[in-house]
KOLNUMAR-62070 format. One record per residue (C-alpha): residue in one letter; residue number from 0; x, y, z. Coordinates in pm, 1 decimal. Layout:
% KOLNUMAR-62070
{r=A; k=NUM; u=X; v=Y; w=Z}
...
This chain:
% KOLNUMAR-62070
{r=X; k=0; u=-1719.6; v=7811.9; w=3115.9}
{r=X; k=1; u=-2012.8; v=8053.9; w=2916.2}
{r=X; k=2; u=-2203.8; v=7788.7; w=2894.6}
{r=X; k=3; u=-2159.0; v=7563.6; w=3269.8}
{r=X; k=4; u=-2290.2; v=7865.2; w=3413.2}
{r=X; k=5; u=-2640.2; v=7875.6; w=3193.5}
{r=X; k=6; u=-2671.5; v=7492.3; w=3285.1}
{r=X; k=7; u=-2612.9; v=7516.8; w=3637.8}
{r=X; k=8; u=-2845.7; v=7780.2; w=3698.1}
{r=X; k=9; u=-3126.7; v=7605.4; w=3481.8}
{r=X; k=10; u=-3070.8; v=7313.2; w=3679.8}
{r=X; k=11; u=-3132.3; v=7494.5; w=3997.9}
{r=X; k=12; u=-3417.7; v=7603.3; w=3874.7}
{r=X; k=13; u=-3560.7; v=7262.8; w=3792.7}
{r=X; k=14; u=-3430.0; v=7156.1; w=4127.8}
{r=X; k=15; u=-3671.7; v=7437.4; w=4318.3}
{r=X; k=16; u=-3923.1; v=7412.2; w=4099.1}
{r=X; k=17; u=-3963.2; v=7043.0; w=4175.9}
{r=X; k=18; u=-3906.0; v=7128.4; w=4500.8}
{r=X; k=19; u=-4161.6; v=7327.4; w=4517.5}
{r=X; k=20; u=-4478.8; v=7079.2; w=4398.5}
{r=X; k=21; u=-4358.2; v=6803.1; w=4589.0}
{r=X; k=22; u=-4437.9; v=7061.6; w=4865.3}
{r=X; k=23; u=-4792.8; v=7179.3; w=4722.6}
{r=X; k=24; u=-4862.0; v=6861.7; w=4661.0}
{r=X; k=25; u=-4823.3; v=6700.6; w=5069.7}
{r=X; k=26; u=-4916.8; v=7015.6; w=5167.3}
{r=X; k=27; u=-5287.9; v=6930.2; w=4990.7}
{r=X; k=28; u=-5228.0; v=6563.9; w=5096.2}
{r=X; k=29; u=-5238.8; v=6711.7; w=5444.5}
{r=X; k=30; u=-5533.5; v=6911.0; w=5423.1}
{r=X; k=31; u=-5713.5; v=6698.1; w=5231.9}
{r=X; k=32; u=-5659.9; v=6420.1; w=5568.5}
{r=X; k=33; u=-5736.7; v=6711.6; w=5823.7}
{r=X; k=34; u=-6073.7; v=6811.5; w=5607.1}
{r=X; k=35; u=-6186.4; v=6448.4; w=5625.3}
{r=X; k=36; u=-6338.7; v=6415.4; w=5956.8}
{r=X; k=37; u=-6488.6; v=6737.5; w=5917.8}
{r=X; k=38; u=-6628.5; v=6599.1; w=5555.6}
{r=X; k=39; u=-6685.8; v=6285.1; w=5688.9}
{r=X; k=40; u=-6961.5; v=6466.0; w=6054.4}
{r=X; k=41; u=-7122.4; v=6684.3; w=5757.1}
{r=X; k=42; u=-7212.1; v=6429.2; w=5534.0}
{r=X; k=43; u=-7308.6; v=6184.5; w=5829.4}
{r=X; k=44; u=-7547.4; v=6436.0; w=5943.5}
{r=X; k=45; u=-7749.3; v=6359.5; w=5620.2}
{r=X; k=46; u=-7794.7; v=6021.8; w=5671.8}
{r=X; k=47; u=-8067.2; v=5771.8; w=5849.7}
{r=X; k=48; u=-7963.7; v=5592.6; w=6142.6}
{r=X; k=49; u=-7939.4; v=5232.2; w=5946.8}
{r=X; k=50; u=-7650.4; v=5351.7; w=5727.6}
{r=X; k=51; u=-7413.7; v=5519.6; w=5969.8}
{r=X; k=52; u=-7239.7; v=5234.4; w=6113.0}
{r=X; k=53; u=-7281.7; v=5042.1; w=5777.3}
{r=X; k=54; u=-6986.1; v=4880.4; w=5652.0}
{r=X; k=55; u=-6811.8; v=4946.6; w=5382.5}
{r=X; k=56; u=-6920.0; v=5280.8; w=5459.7}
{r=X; k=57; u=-7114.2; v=5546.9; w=5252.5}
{r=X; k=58; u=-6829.0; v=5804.4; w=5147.5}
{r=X; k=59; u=-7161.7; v=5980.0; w=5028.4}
{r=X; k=60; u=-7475.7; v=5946.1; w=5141.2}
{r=X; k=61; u=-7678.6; v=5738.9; w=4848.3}
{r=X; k=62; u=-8004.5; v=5831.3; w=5021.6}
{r=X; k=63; u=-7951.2; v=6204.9; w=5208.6}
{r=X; k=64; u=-8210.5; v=6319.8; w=5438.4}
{r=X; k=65; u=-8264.5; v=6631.3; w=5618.6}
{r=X; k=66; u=-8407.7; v=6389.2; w=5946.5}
{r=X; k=67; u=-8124.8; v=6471.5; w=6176.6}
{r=X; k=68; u=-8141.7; v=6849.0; w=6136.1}
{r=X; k=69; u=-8505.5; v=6851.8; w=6169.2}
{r=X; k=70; u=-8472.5; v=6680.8; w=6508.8}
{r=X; k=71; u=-8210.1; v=6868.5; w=6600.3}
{r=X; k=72; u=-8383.5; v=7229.8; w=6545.7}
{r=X; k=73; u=-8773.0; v=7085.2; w=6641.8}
{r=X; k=74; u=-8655.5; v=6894.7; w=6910.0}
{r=X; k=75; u=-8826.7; v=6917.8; w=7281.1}
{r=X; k=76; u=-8439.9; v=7055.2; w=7375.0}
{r=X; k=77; u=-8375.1; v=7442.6; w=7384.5}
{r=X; k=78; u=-8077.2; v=7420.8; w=7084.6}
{r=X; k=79; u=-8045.8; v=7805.2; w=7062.9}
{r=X; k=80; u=-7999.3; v=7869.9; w=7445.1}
{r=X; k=81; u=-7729.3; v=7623.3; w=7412.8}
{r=X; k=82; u=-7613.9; v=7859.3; w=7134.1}
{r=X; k=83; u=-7619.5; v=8142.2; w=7349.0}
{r=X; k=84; u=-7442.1; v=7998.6; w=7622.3}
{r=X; k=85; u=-7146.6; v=7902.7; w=7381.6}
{r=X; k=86; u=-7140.3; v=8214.7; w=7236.6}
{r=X; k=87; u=-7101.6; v=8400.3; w=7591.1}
{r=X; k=88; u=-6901.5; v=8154.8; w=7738.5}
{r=X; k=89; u=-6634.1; v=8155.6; w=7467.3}
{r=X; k=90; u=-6642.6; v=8554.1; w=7419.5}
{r=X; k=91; u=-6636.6; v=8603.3; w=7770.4}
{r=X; k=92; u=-6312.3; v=8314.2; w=7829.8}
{r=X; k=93; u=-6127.9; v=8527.0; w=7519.8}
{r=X; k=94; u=-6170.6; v=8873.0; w=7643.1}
{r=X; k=95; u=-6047.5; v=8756.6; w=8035.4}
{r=X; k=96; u=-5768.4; v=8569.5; w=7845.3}
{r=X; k=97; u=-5653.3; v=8867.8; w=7605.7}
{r=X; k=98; u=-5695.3; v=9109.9; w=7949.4}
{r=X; k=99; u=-5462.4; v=8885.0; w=8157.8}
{r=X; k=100; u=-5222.3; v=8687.7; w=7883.9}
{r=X; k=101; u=-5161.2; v=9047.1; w=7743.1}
{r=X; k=102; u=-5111.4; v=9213.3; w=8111.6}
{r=X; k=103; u=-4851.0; v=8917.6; w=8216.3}
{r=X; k=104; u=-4666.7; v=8870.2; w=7878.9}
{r=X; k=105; u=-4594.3; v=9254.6; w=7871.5}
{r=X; k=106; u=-4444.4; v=9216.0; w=8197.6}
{r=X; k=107; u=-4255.8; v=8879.1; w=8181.2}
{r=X; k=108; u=-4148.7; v=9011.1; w=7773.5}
{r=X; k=109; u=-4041.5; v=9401.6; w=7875.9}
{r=X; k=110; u=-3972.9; v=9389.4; w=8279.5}
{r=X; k=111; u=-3739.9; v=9249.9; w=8460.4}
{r=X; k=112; u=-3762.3; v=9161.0; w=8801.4}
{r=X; k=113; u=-3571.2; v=8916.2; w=9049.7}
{r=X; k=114; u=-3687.1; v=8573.4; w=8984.1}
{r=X; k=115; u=-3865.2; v=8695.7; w=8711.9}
{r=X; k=116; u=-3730.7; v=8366.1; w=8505.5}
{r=X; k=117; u=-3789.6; v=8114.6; w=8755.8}
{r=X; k=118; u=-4151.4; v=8191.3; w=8764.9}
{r=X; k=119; u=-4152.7; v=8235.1; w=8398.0}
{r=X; k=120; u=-4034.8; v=7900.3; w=8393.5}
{r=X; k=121; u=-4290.1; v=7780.9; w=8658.9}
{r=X; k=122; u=-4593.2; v=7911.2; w=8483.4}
{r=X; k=123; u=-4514.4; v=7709.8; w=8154.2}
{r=X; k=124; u=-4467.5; v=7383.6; w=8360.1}
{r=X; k=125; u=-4838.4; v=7401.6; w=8466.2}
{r=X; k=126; u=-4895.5; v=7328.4; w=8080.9}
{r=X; k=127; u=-4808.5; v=6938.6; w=8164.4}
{r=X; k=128; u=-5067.0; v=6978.1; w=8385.1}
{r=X; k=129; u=-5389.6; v=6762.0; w=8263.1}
{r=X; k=130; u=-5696.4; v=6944.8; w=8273.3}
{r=X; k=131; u=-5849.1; v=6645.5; w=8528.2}
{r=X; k=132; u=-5585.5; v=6746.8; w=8776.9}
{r=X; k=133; u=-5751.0; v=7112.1; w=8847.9}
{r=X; k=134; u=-6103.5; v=6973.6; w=8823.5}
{r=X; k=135; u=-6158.5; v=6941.3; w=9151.7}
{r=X; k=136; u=-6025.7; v=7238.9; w=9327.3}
{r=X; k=137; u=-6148.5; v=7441.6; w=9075.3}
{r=X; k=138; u=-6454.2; v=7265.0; w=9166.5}
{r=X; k=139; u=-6424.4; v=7340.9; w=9525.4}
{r=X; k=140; u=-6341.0; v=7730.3; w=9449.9}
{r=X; k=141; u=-6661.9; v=7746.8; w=9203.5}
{r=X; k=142; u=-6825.3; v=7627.9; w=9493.6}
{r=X; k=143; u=-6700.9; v=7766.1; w=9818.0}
{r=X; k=144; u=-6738.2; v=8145.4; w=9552.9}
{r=X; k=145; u=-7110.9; v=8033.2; w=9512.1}
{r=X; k=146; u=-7043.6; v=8184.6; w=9129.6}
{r=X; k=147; u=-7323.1; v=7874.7; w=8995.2}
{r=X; k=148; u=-7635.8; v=8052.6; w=9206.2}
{r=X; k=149; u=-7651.2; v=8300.1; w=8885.6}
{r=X; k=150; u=-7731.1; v=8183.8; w=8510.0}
{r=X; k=151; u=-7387.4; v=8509.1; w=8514.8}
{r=X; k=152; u=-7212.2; v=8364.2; w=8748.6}
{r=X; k=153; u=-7244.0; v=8036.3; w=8607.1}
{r=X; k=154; u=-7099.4; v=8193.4; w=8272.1}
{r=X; k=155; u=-6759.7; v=8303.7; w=8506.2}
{r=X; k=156; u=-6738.2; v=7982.3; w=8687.8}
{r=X; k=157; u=-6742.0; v=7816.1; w=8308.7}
{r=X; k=158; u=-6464.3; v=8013.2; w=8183.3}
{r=X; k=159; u=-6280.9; v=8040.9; w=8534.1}
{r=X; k=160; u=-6039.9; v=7750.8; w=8409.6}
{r=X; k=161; u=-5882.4; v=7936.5; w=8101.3}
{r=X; k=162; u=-5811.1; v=8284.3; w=8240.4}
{r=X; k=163; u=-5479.0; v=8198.5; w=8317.0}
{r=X; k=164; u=-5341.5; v=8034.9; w=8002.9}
{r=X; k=165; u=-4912.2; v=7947.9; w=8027.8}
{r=X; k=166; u=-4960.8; v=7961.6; w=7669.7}
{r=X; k=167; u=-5158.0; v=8304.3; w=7584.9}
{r=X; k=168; u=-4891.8; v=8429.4; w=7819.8}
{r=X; k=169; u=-4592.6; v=8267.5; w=7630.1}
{r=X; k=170; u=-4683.6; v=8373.3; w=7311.3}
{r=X; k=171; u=-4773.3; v=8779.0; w=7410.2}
{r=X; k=172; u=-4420.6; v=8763.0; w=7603.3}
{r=X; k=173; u=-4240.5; v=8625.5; w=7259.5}
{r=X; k=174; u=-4404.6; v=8835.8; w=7090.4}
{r=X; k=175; u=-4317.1; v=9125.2; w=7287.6}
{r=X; k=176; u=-3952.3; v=9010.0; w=7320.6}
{r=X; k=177; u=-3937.1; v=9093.4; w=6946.9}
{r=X; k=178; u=-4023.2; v=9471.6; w=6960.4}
{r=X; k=179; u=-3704.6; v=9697.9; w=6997.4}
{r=X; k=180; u=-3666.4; v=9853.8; w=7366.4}
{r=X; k=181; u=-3555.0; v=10197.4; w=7180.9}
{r=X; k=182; u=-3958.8; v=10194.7; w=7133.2}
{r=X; k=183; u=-4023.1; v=10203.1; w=7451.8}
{r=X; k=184; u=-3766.9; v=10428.9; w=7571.5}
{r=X; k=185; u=-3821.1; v=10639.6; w=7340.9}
{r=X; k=186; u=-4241.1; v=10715.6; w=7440.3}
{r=X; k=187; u=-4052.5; v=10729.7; w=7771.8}
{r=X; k=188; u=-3850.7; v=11061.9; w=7694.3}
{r=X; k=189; u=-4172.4; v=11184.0; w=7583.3}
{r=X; k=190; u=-4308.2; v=11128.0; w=7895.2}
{r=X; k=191; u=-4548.2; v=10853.5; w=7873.1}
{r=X; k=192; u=-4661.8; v=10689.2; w=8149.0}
{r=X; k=193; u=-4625.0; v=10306.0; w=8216.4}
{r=X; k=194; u=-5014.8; v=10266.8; w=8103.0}
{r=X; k=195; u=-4962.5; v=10501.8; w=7792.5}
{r=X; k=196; u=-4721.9; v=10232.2; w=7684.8}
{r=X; k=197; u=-4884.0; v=9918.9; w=7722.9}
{r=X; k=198; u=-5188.1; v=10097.6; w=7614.4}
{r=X; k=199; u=-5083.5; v=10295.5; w=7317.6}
{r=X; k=200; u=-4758.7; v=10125.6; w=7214.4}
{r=X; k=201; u=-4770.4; v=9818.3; w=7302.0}
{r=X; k=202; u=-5114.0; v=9701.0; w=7201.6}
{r=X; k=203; u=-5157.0; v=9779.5; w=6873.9}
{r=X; k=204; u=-4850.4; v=9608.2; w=6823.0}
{r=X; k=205; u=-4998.8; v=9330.8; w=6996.5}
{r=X; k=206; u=-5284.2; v=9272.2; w=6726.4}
{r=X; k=207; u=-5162.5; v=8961.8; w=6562.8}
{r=X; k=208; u=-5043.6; v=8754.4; w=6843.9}
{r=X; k=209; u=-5384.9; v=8888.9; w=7063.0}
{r=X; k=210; u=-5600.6; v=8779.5; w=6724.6}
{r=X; k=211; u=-5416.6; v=8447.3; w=6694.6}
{r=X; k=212; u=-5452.1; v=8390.3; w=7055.8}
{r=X; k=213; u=-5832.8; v=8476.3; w=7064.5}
{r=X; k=214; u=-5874.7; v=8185.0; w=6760.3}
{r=X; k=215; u=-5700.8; v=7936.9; w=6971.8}
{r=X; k=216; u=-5894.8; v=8018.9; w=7273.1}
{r=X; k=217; u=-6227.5; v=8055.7; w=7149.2}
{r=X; k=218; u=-6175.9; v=7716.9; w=6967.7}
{r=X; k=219; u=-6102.7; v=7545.3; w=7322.5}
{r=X; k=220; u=-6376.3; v=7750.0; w=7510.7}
{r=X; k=221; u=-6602.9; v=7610.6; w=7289.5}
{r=X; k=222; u=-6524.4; v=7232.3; w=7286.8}
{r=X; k=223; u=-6433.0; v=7294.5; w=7667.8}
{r=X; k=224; u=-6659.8; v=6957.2; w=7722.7}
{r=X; k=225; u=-6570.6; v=6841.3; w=8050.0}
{r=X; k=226; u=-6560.9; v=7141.1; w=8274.8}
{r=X; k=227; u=-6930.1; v=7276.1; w=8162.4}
{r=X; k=228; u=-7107.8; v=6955.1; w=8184.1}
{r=X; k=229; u=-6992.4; v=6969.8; w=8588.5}
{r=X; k=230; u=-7113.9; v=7337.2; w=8616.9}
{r=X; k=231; u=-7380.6; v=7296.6; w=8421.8}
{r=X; k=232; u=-7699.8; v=7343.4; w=8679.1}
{r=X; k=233; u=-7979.7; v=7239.9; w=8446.1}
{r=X; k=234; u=-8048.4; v=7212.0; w=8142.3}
{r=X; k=235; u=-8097.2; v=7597.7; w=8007.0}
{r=X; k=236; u=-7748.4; v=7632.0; w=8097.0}
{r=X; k=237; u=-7573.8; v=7349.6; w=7884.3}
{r=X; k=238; u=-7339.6; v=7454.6; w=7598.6}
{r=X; k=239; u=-7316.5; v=7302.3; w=7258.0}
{r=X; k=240; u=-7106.9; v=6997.7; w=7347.9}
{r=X; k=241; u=-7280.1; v=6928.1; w=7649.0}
{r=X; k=242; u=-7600.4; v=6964.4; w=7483.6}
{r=X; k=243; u=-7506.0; v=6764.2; w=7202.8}
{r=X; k=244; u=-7438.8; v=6483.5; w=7420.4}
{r=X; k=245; u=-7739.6; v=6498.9; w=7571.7}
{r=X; k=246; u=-7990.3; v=6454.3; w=7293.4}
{r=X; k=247; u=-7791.1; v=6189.9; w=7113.9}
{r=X; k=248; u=-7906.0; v=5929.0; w=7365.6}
{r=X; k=249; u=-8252.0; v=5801.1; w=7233.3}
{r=X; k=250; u=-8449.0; v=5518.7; w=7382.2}
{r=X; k=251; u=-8543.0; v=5248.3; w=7143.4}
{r=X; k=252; u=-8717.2; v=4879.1; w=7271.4}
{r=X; k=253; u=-8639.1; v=4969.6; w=7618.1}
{r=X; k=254; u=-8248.1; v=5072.1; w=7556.4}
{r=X; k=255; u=-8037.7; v=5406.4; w=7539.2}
{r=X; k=256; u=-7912.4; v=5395.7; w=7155.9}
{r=X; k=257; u=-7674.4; v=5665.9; w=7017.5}
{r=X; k=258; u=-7834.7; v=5822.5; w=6772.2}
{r=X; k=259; u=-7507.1; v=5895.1; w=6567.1}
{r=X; k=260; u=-7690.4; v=6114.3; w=6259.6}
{r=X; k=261; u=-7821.7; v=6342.7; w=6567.2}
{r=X; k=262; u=-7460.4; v=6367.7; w=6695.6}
{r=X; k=263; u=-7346.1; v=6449.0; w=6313.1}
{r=X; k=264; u=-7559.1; v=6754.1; w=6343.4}
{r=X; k=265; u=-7537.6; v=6837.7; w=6621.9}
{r=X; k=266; u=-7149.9; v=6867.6; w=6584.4}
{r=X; k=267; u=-7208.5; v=7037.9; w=6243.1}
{r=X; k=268; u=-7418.8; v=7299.1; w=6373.3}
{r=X; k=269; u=-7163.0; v=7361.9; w=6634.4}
{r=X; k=270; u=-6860.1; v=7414.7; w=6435.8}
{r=X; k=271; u=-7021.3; v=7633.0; w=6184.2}
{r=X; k=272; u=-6959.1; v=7923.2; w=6457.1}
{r=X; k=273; u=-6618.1; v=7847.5; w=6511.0}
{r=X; k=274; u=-6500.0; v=7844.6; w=6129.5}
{r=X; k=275; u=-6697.7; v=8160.9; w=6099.9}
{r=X; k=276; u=-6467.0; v=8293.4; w=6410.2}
{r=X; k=277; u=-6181.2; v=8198.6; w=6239.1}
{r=X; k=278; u=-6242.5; v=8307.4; w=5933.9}
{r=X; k=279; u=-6305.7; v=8634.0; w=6071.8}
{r=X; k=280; u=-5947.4; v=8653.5; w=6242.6}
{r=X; k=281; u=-5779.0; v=8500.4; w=5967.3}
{r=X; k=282; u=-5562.6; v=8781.2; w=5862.2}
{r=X; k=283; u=-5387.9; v=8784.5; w=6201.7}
{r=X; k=284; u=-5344.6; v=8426.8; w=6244.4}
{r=X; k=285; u=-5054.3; v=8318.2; w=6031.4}
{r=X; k=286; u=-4894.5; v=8669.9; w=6121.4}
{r=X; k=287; u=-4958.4; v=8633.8; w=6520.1}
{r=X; k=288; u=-4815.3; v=8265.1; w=6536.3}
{r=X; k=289; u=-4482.9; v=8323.5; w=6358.7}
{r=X; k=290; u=-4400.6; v=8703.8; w=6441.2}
{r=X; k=291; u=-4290.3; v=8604.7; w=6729.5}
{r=X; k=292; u=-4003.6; v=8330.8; w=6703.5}
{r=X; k=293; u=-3830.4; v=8601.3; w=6493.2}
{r=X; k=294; u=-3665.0; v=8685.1; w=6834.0}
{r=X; k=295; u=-3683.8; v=8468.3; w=7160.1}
């Protein structure tokens, strides 16, 4: 029996450890397959035109050329208003999303009210909703608000759609579902006011899901493609994407070509800022994503 015990417990041990580098190793499968398109726009943005589309393709460029990003920065196209504009766009869509998702999670996580899960329940269903669904009435309420008269207003009516996100406000509600009442009650015997809580309890606790929740939205305000090429007036007010879109139609012997190296970086350029943004927030995403689900 002295020694079953020695070789069951070694064999565990093999078992996990195996266990364990079958896991590294799809877990660097999978990043290696999510890295690749982003591998595959950078090095595309270093080659000519001819090559591109060439088949088999070039996992490397065999003749790199800094053509495309010359273009793109000398170009007769303002590239760092278009900077600008994606820069306040996206800040401005994650501080009105933070504001409200962290105002209405609080309430639908801590307070309870009649009906309270029926419209809980309601608010998540608009995420089924396609984003082509609202475009015209938000449209319509852009309009009929006369927000697009101002380069500032124009910067509202482009981050209009997101303020209300079902899922900024699910996660800050899970998230708050998980922090003890007692808390709470017990500021309240100290005679805090409702606003001293949210404001001096509750947010700080709130940092990781409100950092998480920033990443994800600042991601989507930035490739928010659709929605800013319709408010977009003219073009000193066109974001990255829309931009982008713009200058990679050349005219060549009469024709509108794609001009796919442009468009490689062009979409280079643009994602630079938001790896930067994420990197930045890092520490709070993995944190801010799972912290809540501990308690639903």
């Amino acid at each position: 029996m002295s020694t079953q015990v020695p070789k069951q417990e070694a064999f565990r041990r093999a078992v996990e450890k195996t266990t364990h580098l079958v896991s590294y190793f799809l877990l660097a499968i999978l990043a290696v397959t999510f890295l690749l398109p982003l591998y595959w726009m950078f090095t595309g943005s270093f080659k000519l035109q001819t090559v591109t589309m060439a088949l088999p393709p070039e996992i490397f460029p065999s003749h790199p050329t800094l053509e495309n990003w010359t273009l793109l920065f000398t170009g007769p196209w303002p590239i760092w208003r278009w900077v600008l504009n994606s820069v306040v766009v996206s800040l401005l869509t994650v501080l009105l999303v933070l504001v409200v998702s962290s105002l209405t999670g609080y309430g639908f996580g801590k307070k309870k009210f009649p009906g309270s899960n029926v419209l809980f329940i309601i608010l998540l269903s608009t995420m089924f909703l396609p984003n082509q669904v609202m475009l015209i009435p938000l449209f319509l309420l852009v309009r009929w608000m006369h927000l697009t008269a101002t380069t500032i207003g124009t910067y509202f009516a482009m981050a209009m759609p997101m303020i209300s996100s079902p899922f900024g406000i699910f996660m800050v509600k899970q998230f708050c579902s998980s922090i003890p009442d007692e808390l709470l009650d017990a500021a309240r015997i100290d005679g805090a006011s409702e606003w001293e809580l949210f404001t001096k309890i509750m947010l700080p606790l709130l940092k990781p899901a409100l950092a998480a929740l920033a990443i994800f939205t600042f991601n989507q305000a930035w490739n928010y493609f659709m929605w800013h090429m319709v408010i977009a007036q003219d073009l000193l007010q066109f974001t990255i994407p829309v931009g982008v879109s713009v200058i990679s139609r050349t005219p060549a012997a009469g024709k509108m070509i794609t001009n796919i190296g442009l468009v490689m970086a062009g979409g280079s350029f643009g994602a630079f800022f938001m790896i930067v943004f994420f990197i930045a927030f890092q520490q709070y995403f993995i944190k801010g994503i799972t912290f809540g689900a501990v308690k639903g």
